[in-house]
C-alpha atoms as an extended CHARMM CRD file, in Angstrom:
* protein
*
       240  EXT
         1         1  UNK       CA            -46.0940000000      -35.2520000000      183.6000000000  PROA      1               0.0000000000
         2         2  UNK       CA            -44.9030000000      -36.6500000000      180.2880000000  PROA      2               0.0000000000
         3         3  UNK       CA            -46.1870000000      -33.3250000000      178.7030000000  PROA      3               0.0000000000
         4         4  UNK       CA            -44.0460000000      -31.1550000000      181.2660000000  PROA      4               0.0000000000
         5         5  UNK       CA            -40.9690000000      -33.2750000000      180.3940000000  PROA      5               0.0000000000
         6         6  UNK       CA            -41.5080000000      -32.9480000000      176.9780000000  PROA      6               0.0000000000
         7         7  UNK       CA            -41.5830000000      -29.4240000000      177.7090000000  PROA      7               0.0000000000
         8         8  UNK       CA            -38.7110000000      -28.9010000000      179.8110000000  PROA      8               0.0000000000
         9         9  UNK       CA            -36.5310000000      -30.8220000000      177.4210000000  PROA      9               0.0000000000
        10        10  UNK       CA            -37.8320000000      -28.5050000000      174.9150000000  PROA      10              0.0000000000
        11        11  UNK       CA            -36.7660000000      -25.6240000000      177.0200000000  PROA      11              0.0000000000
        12        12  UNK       CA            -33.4650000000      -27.5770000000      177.8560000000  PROA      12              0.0000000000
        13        13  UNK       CA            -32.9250000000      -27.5060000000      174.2470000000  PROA      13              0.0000000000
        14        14  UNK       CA            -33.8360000000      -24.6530000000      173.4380000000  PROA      14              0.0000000000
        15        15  UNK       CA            -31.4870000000      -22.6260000000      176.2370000000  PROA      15              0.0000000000
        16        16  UNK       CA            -28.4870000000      -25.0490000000      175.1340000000  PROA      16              0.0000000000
        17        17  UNK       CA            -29.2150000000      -23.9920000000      171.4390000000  PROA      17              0.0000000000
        18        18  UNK       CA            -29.4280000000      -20.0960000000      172.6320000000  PROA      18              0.0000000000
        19        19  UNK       CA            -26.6760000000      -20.6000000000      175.0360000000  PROA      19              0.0000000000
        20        20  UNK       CA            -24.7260000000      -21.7810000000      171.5950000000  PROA      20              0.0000000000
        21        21  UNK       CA            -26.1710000000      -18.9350000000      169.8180000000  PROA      21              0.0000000000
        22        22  UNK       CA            -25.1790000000      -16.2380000000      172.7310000000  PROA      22              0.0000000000
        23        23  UNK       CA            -21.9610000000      -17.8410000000      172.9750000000  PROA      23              0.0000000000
        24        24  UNK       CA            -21.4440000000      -17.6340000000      169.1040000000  PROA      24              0.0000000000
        25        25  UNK       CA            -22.8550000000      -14.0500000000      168.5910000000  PROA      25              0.0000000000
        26        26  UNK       CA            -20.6250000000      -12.9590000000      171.6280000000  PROA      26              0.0000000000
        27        27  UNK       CA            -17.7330000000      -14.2920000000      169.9790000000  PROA      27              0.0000000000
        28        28  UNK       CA            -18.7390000000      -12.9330000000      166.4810000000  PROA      28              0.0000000000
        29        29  UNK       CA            -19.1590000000       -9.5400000000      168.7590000000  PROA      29              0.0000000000
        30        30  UNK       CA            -15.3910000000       -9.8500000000      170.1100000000  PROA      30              0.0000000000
        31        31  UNK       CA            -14.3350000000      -10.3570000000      166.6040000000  PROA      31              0.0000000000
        32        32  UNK       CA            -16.2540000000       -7.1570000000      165.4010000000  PROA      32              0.0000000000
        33        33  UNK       CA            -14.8830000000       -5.3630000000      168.2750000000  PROA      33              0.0000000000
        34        34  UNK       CA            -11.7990000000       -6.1850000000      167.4340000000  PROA      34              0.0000000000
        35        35  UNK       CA            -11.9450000000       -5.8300000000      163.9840000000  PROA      35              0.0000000000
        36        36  UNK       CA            -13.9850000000       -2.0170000000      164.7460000000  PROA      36              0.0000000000
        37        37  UNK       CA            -10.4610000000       -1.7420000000      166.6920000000  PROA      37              0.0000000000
        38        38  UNK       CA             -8.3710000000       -2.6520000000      164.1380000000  PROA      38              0.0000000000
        39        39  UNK       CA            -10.9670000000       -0.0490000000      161.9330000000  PROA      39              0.0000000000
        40        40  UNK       CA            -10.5380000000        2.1940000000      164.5320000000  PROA      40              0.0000000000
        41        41  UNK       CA             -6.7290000000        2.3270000000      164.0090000000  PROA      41              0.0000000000
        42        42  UNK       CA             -6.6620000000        2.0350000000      160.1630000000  PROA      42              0.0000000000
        43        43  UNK       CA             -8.8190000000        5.0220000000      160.3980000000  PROA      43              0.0000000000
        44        44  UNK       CA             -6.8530000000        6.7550000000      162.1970000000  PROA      44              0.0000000000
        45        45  UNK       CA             -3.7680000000        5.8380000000      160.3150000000  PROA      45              0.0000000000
        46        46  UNK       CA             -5.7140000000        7.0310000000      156.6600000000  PROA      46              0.0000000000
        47        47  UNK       CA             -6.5420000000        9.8900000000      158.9290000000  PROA      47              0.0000000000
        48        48  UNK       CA             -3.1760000000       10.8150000000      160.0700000000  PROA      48              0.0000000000
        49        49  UNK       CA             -1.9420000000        9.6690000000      155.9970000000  PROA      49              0.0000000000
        50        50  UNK       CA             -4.6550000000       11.9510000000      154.4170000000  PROA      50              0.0000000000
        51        51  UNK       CA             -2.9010000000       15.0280000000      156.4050000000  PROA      51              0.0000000000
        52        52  UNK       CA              0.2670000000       14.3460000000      154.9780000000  PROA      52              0.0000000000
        53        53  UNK       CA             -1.2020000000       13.5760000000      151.5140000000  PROA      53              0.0000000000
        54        54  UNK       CA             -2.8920000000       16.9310000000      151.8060000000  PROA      54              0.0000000000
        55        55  UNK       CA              0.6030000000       18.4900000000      152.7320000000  PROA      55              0.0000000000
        56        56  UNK       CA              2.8070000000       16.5910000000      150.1960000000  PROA      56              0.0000000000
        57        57  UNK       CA             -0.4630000000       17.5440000000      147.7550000000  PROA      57              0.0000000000
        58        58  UNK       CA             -0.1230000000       21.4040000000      148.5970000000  PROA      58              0.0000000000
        59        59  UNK       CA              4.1280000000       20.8990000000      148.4390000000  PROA      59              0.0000000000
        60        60  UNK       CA              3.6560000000       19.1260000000      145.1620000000  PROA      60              0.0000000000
        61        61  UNK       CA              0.8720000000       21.9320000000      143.9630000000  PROA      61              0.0000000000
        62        62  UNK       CA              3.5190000000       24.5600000000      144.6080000000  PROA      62              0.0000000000
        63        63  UNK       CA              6.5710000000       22.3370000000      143.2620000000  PROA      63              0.0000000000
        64        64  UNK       CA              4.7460000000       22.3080000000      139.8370000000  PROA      64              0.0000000000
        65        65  UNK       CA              3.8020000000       26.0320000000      140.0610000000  PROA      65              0.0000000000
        66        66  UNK       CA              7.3020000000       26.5280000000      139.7180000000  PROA      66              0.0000000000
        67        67  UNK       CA              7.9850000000       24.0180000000      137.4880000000  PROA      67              0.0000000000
        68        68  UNK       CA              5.4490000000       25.7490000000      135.2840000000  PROA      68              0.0000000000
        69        69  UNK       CA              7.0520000000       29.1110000000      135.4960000000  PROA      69              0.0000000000
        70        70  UNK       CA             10.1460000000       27.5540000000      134.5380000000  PROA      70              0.0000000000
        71        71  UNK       CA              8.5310000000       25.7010000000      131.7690000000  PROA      71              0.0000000000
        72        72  UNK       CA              7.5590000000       28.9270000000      130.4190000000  PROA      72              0.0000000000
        73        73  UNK       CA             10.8160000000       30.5490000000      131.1900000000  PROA      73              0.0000000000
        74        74  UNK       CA             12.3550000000       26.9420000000      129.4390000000  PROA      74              0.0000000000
        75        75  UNK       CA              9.9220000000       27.8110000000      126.6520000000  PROA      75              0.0000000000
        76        76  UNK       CA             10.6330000000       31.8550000000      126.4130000000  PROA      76              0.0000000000
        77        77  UNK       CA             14.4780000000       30.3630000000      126.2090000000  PROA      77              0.0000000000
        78        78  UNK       CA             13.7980000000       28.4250000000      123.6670000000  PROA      78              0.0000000000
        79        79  UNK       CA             11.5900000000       30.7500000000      121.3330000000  PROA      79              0.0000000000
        80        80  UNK       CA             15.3080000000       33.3780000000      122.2430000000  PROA      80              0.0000000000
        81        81  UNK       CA             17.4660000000       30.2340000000      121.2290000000  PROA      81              0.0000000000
        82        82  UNK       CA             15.2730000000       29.4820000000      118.1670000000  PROA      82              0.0000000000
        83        83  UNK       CA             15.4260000000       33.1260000000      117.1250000000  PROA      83              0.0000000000
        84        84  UNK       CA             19.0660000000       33.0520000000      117.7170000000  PROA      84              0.0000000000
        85        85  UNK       CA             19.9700000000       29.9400000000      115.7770000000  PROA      85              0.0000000000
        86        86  UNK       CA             17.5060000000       31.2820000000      112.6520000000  PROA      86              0.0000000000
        87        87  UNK       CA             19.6730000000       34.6350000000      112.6660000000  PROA      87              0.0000000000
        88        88  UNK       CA             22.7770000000       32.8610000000      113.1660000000  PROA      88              0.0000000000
        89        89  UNK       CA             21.7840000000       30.5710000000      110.6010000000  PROA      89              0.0000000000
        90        90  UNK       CA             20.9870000000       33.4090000000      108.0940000000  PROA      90              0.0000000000
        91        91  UNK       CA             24.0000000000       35.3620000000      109.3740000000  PROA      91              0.0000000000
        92        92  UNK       CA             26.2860000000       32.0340000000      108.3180000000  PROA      92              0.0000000000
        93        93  UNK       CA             24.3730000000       31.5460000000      105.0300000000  PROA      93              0.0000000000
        94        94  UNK       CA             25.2510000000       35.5510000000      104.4260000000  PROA      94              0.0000000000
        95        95  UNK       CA             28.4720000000       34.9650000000      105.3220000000  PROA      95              0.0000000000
        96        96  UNK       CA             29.0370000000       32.3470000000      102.9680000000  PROA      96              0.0000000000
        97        97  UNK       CA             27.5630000000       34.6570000000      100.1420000000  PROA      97              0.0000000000
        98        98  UNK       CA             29.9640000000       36.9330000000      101.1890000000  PROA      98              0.0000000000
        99        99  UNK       CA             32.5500000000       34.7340000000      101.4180000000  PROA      99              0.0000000000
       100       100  UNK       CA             31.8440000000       33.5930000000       97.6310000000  PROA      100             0.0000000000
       101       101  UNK       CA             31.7210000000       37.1830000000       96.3880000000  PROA      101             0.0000000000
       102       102  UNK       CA             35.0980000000       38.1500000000       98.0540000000  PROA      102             0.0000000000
       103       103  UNK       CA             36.5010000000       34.9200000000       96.3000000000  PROA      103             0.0000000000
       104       104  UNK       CA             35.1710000000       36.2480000000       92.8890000000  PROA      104             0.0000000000
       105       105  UNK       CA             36.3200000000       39.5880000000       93.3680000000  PROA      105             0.0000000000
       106       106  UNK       CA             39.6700000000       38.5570000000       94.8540000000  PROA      106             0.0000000000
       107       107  UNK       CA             39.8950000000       36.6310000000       91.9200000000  PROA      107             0.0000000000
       108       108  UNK       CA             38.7100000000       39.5040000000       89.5930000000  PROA      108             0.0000000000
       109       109  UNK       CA             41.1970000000       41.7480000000       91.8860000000  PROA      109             0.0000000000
       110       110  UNK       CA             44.4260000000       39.2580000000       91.0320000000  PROA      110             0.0000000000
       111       111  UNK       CA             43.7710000000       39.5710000000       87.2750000000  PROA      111             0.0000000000
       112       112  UNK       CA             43.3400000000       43.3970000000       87.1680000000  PROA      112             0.0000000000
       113       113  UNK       CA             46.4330000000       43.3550000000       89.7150000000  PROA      113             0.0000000000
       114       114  UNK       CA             48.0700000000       41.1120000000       86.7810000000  PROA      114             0.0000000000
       115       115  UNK       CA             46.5100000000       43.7430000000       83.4320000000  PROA      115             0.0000000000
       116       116  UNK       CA             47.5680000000       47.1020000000       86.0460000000  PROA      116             0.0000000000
       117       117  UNK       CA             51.3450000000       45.6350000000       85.9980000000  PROA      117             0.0000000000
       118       118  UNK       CA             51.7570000000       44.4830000000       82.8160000000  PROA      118             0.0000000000
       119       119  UNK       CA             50.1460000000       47.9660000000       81.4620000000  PROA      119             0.0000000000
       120       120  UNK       CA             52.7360000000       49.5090000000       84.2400000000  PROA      120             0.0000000000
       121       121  UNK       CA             55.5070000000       47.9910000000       82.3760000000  PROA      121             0.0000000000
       122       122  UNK       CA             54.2610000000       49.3540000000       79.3340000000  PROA      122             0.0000000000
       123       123  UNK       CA             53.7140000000       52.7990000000       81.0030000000  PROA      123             0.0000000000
       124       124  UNK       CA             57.1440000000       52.7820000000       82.2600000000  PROA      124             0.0000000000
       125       125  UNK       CA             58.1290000000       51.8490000000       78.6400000000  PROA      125             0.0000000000
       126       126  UNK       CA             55.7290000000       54.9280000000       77.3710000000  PROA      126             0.0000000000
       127       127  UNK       CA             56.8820000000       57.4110000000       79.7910000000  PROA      127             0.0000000000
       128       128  UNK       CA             60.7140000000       56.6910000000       79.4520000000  PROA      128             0.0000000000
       129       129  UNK       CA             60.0350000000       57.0460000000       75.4490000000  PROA      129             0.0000000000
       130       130  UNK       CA             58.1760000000       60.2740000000       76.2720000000  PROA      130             0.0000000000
       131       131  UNK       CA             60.6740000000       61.6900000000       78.4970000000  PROA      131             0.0000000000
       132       132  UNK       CA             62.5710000000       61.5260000000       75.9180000000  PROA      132             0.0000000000
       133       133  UNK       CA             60.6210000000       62.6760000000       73.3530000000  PROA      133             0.0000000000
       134       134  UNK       CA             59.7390000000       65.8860000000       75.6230000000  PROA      134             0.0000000000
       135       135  UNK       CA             63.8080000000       66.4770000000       75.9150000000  PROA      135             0.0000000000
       136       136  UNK       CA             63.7130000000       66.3150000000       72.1950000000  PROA      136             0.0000000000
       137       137  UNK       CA             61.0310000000       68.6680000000       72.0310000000  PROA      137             0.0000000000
       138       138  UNK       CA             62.4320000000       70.8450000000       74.6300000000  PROA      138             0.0000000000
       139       139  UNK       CA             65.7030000000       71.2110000000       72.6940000000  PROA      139             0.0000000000
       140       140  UNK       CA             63.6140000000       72.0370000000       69.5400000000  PROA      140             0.0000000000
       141       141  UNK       CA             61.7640000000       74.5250000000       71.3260000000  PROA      141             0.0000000000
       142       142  UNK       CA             64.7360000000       76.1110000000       72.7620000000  PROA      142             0.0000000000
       143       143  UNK       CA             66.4760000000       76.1470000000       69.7520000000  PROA      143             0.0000000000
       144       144  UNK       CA             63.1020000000       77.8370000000       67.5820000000  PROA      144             0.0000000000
       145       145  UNK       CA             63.3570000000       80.2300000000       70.4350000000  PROA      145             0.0000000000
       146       146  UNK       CA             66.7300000000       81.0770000000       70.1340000000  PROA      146             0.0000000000
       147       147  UNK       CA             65.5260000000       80.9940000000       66.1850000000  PROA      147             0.0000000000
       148       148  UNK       CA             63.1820000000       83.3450000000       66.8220000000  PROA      148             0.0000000000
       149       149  UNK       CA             64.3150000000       85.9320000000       69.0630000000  PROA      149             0.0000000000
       150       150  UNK       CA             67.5070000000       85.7320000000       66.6820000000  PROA      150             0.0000000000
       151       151  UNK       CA             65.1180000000       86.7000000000       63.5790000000  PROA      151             0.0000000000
       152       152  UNK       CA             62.8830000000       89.4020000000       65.6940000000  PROA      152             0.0000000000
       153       153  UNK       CA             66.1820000000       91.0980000000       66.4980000000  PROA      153             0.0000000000
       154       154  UNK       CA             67.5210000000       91.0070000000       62.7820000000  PROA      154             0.0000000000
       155       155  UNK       CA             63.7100000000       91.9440000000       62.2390000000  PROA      155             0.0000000000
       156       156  UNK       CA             64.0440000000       94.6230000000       64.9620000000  PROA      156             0.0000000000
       157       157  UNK       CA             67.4590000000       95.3310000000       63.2100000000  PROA      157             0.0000000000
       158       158  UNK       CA             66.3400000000       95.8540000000       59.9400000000  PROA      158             0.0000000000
       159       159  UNK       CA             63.1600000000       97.8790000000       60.5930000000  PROA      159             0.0000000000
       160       160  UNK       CA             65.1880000000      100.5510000000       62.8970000000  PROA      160             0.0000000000
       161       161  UNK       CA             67.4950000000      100.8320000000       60.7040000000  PROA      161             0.0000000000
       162       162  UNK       CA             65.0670000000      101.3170000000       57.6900000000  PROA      162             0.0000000000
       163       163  UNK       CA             63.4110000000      104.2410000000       59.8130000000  PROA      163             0.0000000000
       164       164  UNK       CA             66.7410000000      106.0270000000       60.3430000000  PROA      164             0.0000000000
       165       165  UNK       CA             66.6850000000      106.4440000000       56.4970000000  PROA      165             0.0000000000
       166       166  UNK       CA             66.9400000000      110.1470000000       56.2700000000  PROA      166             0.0000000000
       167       167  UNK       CA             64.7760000000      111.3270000000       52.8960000000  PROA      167             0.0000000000
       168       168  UNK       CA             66.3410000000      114.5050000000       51.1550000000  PROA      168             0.0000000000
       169       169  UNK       CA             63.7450000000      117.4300000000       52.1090000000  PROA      169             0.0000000000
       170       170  UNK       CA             62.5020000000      115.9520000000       55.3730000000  PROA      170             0.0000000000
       171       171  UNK       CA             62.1270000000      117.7360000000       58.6580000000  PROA      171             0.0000000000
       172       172  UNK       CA             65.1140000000      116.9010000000       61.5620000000  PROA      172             0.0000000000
       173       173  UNK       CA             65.2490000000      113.1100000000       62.3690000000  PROA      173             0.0000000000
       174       174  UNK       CA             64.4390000000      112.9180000000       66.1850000000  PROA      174             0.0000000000
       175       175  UNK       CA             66.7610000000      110.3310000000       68.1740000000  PROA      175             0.0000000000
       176       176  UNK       CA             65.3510000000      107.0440000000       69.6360000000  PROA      176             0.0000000000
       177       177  UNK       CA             67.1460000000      107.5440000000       72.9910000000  PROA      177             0.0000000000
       178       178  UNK       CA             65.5340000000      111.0090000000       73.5530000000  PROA      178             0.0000000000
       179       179  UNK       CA             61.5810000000      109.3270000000       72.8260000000  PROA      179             0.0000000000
       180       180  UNK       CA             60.3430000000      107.0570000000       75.5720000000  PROA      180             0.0000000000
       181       181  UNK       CA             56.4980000000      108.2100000000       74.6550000000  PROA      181             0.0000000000
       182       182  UNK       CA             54.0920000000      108.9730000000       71.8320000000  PROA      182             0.0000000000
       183       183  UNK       CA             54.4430000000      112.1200000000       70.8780000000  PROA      183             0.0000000000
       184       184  UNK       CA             50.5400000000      112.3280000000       69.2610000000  PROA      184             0.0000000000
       185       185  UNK       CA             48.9680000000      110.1590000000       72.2280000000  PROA      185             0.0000000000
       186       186  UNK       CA             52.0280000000      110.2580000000       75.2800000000  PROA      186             0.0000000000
       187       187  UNK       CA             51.7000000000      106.3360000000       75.9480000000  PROA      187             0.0000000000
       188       188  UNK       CA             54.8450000000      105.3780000000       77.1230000000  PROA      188             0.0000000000
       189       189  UNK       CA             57.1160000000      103.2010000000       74.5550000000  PROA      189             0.0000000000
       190       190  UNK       CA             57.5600000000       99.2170000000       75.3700000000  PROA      190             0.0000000000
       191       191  UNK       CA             58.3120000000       96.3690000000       73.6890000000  PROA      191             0.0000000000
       192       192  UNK       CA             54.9030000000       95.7460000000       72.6160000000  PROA      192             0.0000000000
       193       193  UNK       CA             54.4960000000       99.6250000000       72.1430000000  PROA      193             0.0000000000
       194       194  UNK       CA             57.3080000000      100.3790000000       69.3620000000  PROA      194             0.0000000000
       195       195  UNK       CA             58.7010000000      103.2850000000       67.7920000000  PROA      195             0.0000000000
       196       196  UNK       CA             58.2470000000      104.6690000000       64.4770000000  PROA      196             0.0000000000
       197       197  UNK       CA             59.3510000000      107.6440000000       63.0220000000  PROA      197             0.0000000000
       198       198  UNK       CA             57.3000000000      109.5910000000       60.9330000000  PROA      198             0.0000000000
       199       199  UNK       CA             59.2160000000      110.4050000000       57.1540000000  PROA      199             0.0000000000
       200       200  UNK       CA             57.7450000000      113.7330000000       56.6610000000  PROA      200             0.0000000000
       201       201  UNK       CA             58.0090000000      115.6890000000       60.3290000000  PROA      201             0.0000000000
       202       202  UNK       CA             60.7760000000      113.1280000000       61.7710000000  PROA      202             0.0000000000
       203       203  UNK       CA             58.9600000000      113.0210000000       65.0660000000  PROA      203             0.0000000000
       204       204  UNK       CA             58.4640000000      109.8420000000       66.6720000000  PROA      204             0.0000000000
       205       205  UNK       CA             54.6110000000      108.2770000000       67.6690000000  PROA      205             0.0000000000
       206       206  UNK       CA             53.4480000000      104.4460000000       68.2330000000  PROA      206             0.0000000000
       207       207  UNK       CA             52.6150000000      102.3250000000       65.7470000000  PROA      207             0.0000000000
       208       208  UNK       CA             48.4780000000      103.6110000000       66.1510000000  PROA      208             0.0000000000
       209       209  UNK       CA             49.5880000000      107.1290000000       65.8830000000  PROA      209             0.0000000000
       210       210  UNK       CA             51.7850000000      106.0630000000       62.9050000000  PROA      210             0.0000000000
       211       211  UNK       CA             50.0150000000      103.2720000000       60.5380000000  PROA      211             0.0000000000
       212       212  UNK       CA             49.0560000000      105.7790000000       57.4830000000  PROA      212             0.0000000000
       213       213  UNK       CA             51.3230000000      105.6870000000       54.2570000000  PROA      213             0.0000000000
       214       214  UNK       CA             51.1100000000      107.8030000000       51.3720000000  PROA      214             0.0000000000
       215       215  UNK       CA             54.2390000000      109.1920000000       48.4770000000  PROA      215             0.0000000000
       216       216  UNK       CA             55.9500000000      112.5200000000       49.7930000000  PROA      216             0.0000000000
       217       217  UNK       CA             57.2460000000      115.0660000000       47.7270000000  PROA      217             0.0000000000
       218       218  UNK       CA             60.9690000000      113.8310000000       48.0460000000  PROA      218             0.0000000000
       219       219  UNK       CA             59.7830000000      110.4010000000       47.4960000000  PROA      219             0.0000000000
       220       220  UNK       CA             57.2220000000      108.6090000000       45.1370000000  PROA      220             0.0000000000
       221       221  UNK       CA             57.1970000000      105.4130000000       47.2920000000  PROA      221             0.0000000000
       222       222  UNK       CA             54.5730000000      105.5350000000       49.8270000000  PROA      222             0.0000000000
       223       223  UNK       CA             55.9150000000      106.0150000000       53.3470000000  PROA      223             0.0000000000
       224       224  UNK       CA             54.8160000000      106.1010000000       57.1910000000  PROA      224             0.0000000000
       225       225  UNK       CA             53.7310000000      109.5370000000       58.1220000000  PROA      225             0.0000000000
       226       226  UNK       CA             52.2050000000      110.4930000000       61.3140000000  PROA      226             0.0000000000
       227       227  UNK       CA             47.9130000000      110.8700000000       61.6680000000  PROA      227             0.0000000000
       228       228  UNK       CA             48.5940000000      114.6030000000       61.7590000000  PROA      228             0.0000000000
       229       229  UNK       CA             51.1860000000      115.0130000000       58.6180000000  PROA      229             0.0000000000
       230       230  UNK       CA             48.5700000000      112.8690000000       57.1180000000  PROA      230             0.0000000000
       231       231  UNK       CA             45.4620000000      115.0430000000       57.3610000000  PROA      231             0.0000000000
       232       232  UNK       CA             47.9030000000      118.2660000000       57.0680000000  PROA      232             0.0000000000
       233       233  UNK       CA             49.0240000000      116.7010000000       53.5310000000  PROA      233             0.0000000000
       234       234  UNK       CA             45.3620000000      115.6600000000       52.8530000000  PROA      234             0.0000000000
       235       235  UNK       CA             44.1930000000      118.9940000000       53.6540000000  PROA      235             0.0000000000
       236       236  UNK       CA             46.9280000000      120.6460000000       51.3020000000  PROA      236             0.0000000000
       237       237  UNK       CA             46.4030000000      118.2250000000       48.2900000000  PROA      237             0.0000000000
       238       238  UNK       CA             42.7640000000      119.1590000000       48.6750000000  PROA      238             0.0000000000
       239       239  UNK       CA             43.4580000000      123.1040000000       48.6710000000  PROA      239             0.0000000000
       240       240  UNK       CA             45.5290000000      122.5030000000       45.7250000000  PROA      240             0.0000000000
């Protein structure tokens, strides 16, 4: 009997101990449960937060596609505005070039301006002096031409009227105012076509027609005679 006791309180103790053990466990269980709930619901939560990651993900994905096509464009703008500020930059550094060599040749400009006048004065000064030296020539010249058609009409004078010298012997003394041509070669008389009588017929012929000389009978000085009195003469000296 004392062995069955011993048993049964083994068995009591035993149960009580599982009984503990169940009773733990079952409580441990509830708290898993609950926690598996609680995992349950965070799971669903990340779930729920993971699809609107992924959609904020695929917003953001396309946001910064854009932004990289307007980083490119911001980039493309800058490589214009670079380009732009190196041109504008040599542009201003030609300017100022330019700007240096207007100075230099407005500078140049004011002292040629300052030469041009005074040498303007001076021209002035010249051209007044040769005004007046022109009028001065002017009256000189008209006066030597008065001079000179005064002496070509004594000279005209003078020759006529040592042609109308009538040698003793000679043939009739034809009149100027009846002769208006040549009489060997009929070109009409001018003034640079003159008259001249010939001293051994009388006839009148051009100064071509008329530029032999040679004594006549009536006179031993040698006078103008006409190409044809001259070979007639010629001819009759000759015979003689």
């Amino acid at each position: 009997m004392e062995d069955i006791k011993s048993l049964n309180l083994a068995l009591v103790t035993k149960l009580q101990e599982a009984e503990k053990s169940l009773t733990k466990k079952t409580s441990t269980i509830q708290g898993l449960e609950v926690k598996a709930l609680a995992m349950a619901d965070t799971l669903q939560s990340l779930d729920v937060k993971f699809v609107e990651v992924q959609l904020e993900k695929e917003r953001l994905g396309r946001k910064w596609g854009s932004l990289e096509e307007e980083v490119e464009i911001a980039k493309a703008r800058v490589v214009e505005v670079e380009g732009d500020f190196r041109i504008e930059k040599e542009w201003r550094v030609r300017m100022q070039e330019v700007q240096a060599y207007d100075k230099e040749t407005i500078s140049s400009l004011r002292q040629e301006v300052e030469f041009l006048s005074q040498v303007s004065t001076e021209y002035e000064s010249v051209r007044q002096e040769n005004l007046r030296l022109r009028e001065q020539v002017k009256e000189s010249e008209q006066t030597m031409e008065e001079l000179g058609q005064q002496l070509s009409w004594s000279k005209l004078q003078a020759d006529t009227m040592k042609e109308e010298v009538l040698v003793p012997g000679m043939a009739t003394w034809e009149k100027d105012d009846k002769a208006t041509s040549c009489k060997q070669c009929s070109k009409e008389f001018s003034i640079a076509r003159r008259k001249h009588h010939c001293r051994n017929c009388g006839g009148i012929f051009c100064d071509m027609c008329s530029d032999n000389k040679m004594p006549l009978v009536s006179s031993a000085k040698s006078l103008r005679v006409c190409d044809t009195c001259y070979t007639n003469i010629i001819t009759r000296q000759a015979k003689a």
